[in-house]
C-alpha positions in Angstrom: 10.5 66.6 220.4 12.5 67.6 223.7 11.9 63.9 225.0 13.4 62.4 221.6 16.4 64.6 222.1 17.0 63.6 225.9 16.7 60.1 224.6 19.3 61.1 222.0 21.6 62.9 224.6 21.4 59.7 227.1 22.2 57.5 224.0 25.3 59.5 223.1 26.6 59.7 226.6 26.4 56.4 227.5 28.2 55.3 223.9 31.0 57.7 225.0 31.3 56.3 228.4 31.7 52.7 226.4 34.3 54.5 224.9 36.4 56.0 227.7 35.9 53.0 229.7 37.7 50.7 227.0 40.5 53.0 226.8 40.9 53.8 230.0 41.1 50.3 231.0 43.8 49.6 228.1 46.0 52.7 229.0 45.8 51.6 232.8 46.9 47.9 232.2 49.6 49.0 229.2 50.9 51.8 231.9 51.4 48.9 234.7 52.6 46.9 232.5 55.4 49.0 231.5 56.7 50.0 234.7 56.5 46.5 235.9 59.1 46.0 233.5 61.1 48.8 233.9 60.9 47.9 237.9 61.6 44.1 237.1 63.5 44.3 234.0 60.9 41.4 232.2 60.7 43.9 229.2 58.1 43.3 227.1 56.4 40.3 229.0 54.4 42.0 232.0 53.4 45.1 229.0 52.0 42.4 227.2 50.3 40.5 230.3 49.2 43.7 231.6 47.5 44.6 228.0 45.6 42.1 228.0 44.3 42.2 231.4 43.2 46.1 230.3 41.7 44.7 227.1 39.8 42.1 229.1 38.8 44.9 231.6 37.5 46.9 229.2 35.7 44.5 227.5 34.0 43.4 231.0 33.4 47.2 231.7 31.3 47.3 228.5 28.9 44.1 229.3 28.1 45.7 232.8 27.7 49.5 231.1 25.1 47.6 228.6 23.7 45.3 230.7 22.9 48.1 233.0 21.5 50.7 229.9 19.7 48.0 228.7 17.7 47.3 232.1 17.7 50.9 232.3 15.7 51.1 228.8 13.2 47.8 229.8 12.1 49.7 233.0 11.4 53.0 231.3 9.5 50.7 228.8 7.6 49.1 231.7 6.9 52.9 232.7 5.4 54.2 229.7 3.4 51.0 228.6 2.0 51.3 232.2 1.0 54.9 231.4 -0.7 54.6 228.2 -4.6 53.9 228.6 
């Protein structure tokens, strides 16, 4: 029971750092963005180019957050096949 609800907590916390890591990035690029154009006076152009570089970084944040939970979840499976007789 306690090792199905450490399982349960990493699950949640690693779904919420998915999360915040796609908004993050967004905010971060639509911030830029905007005073880019407030600087340069390009209003709305480098908010928009600036979006989507945050969308893109966000998305690119996710793969490497999975890709590393999901080698994460193979090598504990590696550990406990190993440990069974």
């Amino acid at each position: 029971m306690a090792e199905d609800r450490r399982e349960l907590f990493k699950s949640l916390g690693f779904l919420s750092s998915v999360g915040i890591s796609m908004v993050a990035s967004i905010l971060i690029g639509m911030a830029m963005g905007y005073y880019l154009d407030i600087w340069l006076g390009t209003t709305p152009w480098m908010l928009l180019i600036f979006l989507g570089f945050g969308i893109v970084s966000g998305f690119r944040n996710i793969f490497i957050l999975t890709r590393r939970e999901l080698k994460r979840q193979s090598t504990q499976d590696e550990d406990t096949h190993r440990d069974l007789p």
